[in-house]
C-alpha positions as CSV (number, residue, x, y, z in Angstrom):
1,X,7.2,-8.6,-27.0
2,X,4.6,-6.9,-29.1
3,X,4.7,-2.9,-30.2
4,X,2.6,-2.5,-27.2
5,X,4.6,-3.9,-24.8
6,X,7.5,-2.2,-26.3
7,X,5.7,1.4,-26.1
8,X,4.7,1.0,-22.1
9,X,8.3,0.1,-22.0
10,X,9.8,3.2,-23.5
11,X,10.2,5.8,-20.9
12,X,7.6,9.1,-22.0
13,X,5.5,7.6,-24.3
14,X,1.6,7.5,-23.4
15,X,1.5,4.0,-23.1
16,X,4.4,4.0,-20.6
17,X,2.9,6.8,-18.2
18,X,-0.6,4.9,-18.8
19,X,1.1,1.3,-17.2
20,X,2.6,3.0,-14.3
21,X,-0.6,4.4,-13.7
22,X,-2.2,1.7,-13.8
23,X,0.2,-0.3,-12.0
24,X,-0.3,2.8,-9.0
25,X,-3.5,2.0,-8.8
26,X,-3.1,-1.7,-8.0
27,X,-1.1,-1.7,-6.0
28,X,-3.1,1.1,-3.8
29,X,-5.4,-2.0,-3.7
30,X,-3.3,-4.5,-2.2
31,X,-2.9,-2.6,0.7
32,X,-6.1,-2.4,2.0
33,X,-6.6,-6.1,1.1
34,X,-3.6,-6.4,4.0
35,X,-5.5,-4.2,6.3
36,X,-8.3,-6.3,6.5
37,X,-6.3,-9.2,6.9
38,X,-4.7,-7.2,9.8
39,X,-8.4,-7.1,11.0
40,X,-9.0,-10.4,10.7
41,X,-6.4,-11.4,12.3
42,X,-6.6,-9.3,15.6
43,X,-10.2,-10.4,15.6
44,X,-8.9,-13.7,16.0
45,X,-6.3,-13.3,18.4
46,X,-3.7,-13.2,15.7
47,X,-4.3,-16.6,15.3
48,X,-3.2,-15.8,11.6
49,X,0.2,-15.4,12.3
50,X,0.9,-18.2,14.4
51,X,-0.7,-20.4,11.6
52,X,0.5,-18.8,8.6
53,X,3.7,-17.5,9.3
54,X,7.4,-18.8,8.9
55,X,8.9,-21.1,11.7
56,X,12.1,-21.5,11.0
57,X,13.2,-25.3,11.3
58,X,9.7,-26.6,11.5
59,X,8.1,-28.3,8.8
60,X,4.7,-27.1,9.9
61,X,5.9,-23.6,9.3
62,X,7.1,-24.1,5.6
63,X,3.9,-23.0,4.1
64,X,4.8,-20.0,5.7
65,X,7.0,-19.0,2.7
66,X,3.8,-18.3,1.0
67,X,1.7,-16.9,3.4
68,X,4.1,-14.8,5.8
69,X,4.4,-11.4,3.0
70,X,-0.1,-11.5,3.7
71,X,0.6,-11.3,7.6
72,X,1.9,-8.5,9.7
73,X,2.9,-8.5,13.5
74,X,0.6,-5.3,14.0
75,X,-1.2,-2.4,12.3
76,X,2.2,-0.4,13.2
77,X,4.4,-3.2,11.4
78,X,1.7,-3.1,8.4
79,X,2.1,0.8,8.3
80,X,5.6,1.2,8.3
81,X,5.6,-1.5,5.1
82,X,2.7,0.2,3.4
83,X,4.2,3.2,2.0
84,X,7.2,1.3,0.6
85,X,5.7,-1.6,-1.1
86,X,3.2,1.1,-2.6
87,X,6.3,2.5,-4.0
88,X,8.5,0.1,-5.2
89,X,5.7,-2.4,-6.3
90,X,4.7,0.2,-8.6
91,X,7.8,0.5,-10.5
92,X,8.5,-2.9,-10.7
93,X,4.8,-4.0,-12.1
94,X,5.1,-0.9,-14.2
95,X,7.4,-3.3,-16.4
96,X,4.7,-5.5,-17.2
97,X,2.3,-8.1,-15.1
98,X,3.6,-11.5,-16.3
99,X,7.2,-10.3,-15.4
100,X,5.9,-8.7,-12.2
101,X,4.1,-12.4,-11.3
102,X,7.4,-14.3,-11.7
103,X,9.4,-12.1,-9.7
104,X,7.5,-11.7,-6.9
105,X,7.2,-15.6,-6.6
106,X,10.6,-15.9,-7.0
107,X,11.2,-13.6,-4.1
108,X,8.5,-15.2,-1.5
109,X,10.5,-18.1,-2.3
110,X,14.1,-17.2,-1.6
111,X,13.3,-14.8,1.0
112,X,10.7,-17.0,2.7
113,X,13.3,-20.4,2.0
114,X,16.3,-18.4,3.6
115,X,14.2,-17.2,6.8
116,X,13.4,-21.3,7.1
117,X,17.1,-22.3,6.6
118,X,18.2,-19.6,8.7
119,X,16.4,-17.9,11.2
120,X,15.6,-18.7,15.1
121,X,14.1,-22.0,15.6
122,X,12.4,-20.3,18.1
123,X,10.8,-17.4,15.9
124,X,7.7,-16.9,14.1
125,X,8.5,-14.8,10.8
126,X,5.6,-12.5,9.1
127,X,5.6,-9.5,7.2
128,X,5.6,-8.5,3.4
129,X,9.5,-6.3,4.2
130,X,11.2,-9.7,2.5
131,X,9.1,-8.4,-0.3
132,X,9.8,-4.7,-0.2
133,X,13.8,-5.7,-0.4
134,X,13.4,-7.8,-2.5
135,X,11.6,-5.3,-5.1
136,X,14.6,-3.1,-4.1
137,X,17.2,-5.8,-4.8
138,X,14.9,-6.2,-8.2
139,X,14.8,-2.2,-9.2
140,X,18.9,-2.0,-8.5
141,X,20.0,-4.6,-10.6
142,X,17.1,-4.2,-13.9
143,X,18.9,-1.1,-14.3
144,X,22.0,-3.3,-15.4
145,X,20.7,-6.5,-16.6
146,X,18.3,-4.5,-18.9
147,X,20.7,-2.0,-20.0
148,X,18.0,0.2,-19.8
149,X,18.5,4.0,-19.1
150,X,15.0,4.3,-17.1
151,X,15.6,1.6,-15.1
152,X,19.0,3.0,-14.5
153,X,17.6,5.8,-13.1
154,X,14.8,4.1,-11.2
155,X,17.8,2.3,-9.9
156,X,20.0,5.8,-8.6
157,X,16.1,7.0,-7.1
158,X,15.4,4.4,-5.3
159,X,18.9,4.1,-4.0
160,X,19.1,7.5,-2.9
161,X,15.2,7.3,-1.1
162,X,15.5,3.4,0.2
163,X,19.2,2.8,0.0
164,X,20.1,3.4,3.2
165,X,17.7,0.5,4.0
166,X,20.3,-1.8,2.8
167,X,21.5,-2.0,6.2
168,X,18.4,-4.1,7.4
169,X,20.3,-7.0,5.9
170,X,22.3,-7.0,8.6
171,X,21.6,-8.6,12.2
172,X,20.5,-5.7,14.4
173,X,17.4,-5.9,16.0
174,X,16.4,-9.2,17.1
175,X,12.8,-8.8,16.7
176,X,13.4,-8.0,12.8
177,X,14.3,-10.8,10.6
178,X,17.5,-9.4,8.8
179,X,17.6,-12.7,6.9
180,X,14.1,-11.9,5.3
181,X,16.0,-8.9,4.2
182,X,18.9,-10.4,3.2
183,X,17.3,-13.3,0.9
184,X,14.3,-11.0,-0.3
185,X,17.3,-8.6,-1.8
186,X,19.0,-11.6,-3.4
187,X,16.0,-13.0,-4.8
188,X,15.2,-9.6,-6.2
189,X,18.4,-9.6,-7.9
190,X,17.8,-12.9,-9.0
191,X,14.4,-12.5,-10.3
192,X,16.2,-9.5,-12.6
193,X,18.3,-11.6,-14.3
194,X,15.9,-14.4,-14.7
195,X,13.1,-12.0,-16.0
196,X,14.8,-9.8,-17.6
197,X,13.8,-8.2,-21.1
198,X,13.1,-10.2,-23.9
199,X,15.8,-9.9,-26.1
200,X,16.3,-13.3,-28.3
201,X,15.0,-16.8,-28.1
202,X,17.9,-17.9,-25.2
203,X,16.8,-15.5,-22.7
204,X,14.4,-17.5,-20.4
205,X,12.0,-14.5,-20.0
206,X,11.4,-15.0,-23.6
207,X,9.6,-17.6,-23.1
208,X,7.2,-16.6,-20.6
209,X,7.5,-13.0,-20.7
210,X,6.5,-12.1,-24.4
211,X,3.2,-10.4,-23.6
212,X,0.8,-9.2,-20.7
């Protein structure tokens, strides 16, 4: 890690208000990028989803794992994701965009790879909220693994504003895929330890991580 990556990671330092600003404003774009995909995809009969989303049990829905977090049932399902993945995808590319690349992959992959495993054979999965737990999951636990103080209290705010989503890991509604939930917030957690700061030649974000 360079003295610039260590200054953006030092909580009130210009460089560290400067790379969550930045990483605001990206991910402000994303969303609309899933809007018009939304578009696209009512244009065409939501032909999108049905193609590109996770069927759990078939091998012609594996490649959902990778496309399901670009697809939403409807523009209400998009909405109610929006704000969220604004929110926490913010804090966690804050932290740098090498480290925010890993973990997101990591956490398609578990969370889409557990919905396959897992879910109704008879289901079609889509939706980015695998991702938006598994941010959460992510934000919780950096906190610890990172021994960080501004993570740590990243951690206690997005607990106390998304926390209570915790629940959605749990089978409730049938039309919501609780398993996305449930593996998206372990691969979060995962991804945190993995990715973690740099902080000596064993740690395996060393090697990857070391600059943006």
């Amino acid at each position: 890690m360079n003295n610039n990556d260590e200054a953006a990671y030092r909580f009130g330092t210009e460089a560290f208000y400067a790379a969550l600003g930045r990483a605001f404003v990206a991910m402000c774009a994303v969303v609309p990028v899933l809007f018009l995909i939304e578009v696209i995809d009512r244009g065409m009969g939501q032909a999108l989803d049905v193609a590109g989303g996770i069927r759990p049990g078939h091998l012609t829905g594996l490649d959902g794992v990778i496309f399901a977090p670009f697809l939403h049932a409807s523009f209400a399902h998009l909405y109610g994701n929006s704000v969220p993945l604004i929110l926490l995808g913010t804090f966690v590319l804050a932290a740098g965009t090498r480290r925010f690349l890993w973990s997101t992959g990591v956490i398609m992959l578990v969370s889409g790879l557990g919905v396959w495993f897992t879910g109704d054979r008879d289901s079609i999965v889509v939706g980015a909220s695998g991702v938006i737990f598994g941010y959460l999951g992510l934000l919780l636990a950096r906190g610890v693994v990172d021994r960080s103080w501004w993570h740590l209290g990243v951690g206690a705010l997005i607990g106390l504003l998304y926390g209570w989503q915790i629940i959605g890991v749990l089978p409730a509604d049938p039309s919501v895929s609780w398993q996305g939930h449930l593996f998206g917030f372990i691969g979060g957690v995962l991804a945190a330890v993995l990715f973690r700061r740099p902080k000596g030649p064993t740690y395996l974000a060393d090697r990857y991580l070391t600059s943006d």
